[in-house]
C-alpha positions as CSV (number, residue, x, y, z in Angstrom):
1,X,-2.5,-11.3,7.1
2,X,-1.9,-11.1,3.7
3,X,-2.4,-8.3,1.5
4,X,-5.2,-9.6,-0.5
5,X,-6.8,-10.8,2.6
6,X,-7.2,-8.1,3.8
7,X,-8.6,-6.1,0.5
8,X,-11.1,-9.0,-0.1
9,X,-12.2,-8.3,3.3
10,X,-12.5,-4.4,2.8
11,X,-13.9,-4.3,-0.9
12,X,-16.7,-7.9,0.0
13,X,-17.4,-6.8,3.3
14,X,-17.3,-3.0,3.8
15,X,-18.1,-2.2,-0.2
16,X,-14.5,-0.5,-0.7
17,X,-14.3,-0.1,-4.7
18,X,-10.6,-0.7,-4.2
19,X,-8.7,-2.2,-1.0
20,X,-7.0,0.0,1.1
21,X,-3.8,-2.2,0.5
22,X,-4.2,-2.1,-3.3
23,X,-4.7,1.8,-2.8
24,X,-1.6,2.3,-1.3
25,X,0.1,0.7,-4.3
26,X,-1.7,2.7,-6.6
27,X,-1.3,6.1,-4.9
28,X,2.5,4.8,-4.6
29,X,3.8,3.7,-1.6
30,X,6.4,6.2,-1.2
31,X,3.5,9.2,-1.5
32,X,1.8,7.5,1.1
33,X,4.7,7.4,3.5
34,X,5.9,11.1,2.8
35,X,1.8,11.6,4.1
36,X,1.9,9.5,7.2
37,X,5.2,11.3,8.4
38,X,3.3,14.9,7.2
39,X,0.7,13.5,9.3
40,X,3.3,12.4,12.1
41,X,1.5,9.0,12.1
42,X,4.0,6.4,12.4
43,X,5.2,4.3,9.4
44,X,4.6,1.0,9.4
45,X,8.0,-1.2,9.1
46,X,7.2,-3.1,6.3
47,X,6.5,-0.3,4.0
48,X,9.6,1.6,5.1
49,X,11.0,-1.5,3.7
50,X,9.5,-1.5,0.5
51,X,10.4,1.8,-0.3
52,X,13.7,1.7,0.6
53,X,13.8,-1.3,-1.9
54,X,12.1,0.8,-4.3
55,X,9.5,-0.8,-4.3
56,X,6.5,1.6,-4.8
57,X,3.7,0.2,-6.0
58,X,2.5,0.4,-9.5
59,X,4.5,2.7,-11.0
60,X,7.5,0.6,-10.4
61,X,5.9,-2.4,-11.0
62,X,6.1,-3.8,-7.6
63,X,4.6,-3.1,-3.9
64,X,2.5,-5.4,-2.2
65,X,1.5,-6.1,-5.4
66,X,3.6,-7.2,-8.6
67,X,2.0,-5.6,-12.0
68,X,3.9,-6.9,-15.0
């Protein structure tokens, strides 16, 4: 499922103000790793991924997202 799928689905349906996809960028996606391994939750893959890219969400410019 694609991102924005998935925060349409979350902000229309559940009455999120923001998407917990488009959350994670703007928290930045490496914060929200180094919390899921705090938390001992396991990491999904795909944002391992991004920030090992360097990827991390706004303040980069890029995550799920891109923001030019």
């Amino acid at each position: 499922m694609a991102p924005e799928d998935i925060d349409s689905c979350m902000t229309l349906g559940a009455g999120m103000p923001l998407g917990p996809v488009a959350l994670l960028d703007f928290v930045g996606l490496d914060v929200s790793m180094a919390i899921g391994e705090s938390l001992q939750v396991p990491v999904p893959r795909l944002l391992v991924e991004l920030v090992e890219a360097g990827s991390l969400g706004r303040k980069t410019g890029a995550g799920f997202y891109r923001y030019d």
